[in-house]
C-alpha positions in Angstrom: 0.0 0.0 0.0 1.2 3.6 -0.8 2.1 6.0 1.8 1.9 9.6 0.5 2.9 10.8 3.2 6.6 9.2 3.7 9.3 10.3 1.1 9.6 9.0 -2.0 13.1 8.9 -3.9 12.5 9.4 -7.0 14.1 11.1 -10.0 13.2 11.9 -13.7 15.2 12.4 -16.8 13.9 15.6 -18.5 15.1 16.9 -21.9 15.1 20.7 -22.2 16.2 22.4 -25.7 18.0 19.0 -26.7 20.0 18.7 -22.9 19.2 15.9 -20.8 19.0 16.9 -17.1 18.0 14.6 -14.1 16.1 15.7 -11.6 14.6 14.9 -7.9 11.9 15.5 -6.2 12.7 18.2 -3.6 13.1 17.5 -0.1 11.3 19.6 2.7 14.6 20.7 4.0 15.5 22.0 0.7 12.6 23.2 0.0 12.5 25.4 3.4 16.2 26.5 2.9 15.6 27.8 -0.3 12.4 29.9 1.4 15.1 30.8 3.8 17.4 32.2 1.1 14.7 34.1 -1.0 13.1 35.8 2.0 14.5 38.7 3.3 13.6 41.2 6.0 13.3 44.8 4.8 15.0 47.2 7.4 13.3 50.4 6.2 9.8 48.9 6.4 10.5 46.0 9.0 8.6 44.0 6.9 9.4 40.4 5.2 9.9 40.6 1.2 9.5 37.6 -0.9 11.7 37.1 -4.3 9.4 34.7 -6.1 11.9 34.1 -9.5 14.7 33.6 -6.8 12.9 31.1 -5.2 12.1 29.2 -7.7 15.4 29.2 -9.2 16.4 27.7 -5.6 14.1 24.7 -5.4 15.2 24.3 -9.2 18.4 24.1 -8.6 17.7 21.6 -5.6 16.4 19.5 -7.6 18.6 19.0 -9.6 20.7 16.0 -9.5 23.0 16.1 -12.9 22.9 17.3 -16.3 24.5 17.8 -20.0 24.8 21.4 -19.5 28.3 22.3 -20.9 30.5 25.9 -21.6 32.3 25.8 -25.2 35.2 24.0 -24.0 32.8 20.9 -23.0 33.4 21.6 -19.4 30.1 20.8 -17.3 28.9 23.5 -16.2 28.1 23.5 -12.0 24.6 23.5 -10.9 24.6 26.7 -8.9 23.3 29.9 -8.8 26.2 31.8 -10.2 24.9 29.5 -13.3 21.8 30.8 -13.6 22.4 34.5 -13.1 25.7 34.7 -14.7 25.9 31.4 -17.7 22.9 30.5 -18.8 20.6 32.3 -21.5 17.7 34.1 -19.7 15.4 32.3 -21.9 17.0 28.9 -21.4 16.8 29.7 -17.6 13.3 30.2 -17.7 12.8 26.7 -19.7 14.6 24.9 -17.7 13.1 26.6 -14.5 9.6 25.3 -15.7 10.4 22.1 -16.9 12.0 21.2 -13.9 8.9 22.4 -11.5 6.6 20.9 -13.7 8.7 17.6 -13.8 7.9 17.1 -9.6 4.7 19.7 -9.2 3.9 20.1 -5.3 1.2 18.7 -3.3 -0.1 15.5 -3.8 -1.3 13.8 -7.2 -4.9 12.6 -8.2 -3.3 9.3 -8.6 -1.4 9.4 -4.9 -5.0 10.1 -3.5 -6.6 7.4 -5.1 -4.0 5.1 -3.7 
């Protein structure tokens, strides 16, 4: 019998614009350090700001486990935030971003409830 509610291991290989990439479903501690990072505490206002795009870029990058991704020497290229912001194509990013949400969405499935 399934148990939604315990972890499950499992990863996915995802093709975005021709580049394999394998991904994982996000743990909760990941997922809460990469809340962590993208909320900040504004000291004029006192108030908490949210980056969304930051955020997601976070749990993307959490998730994922390897891929083809290479600079034109053929060196891979790391899985980090300087990456993103600094390597990658903005529209690439932005694939890649949704592909890789979309390949674990949050919550659970129709299918996990039926179960």
């Amino acid at each position: 019998m399934s148990k939604p509610w315990l972890k499950k291991h499992e990863t996915k290989v995802i093709e975005v614009e021709g580049a394999k990439v394998t991904v994982k479903k996000i743990s909760y501690k990941d997922s809460r350090s990469a809340i962590k990072e993208a909320i900040k505490l504004n000291p004029k206002t006192k108030e908490t700001e949210a980056d969304a795009i930051l955020l997601s870029t976070l749990r993307t990058i959490a998730m994922i486990e390897d891929w083809e991704l290479t600079d034109e020497n053929g060196d891979k290229l790391p899985i980090n935030l300087h990456t993103f912001d600094n390597l990658l194509d903005d529209e690439f990013a932005s694939l890649l971003v949704g592909a890789v949400q979309e390949a674990f969405p949050q919550g659970v499935t129709e299918e996990e409830k039926k179960q």
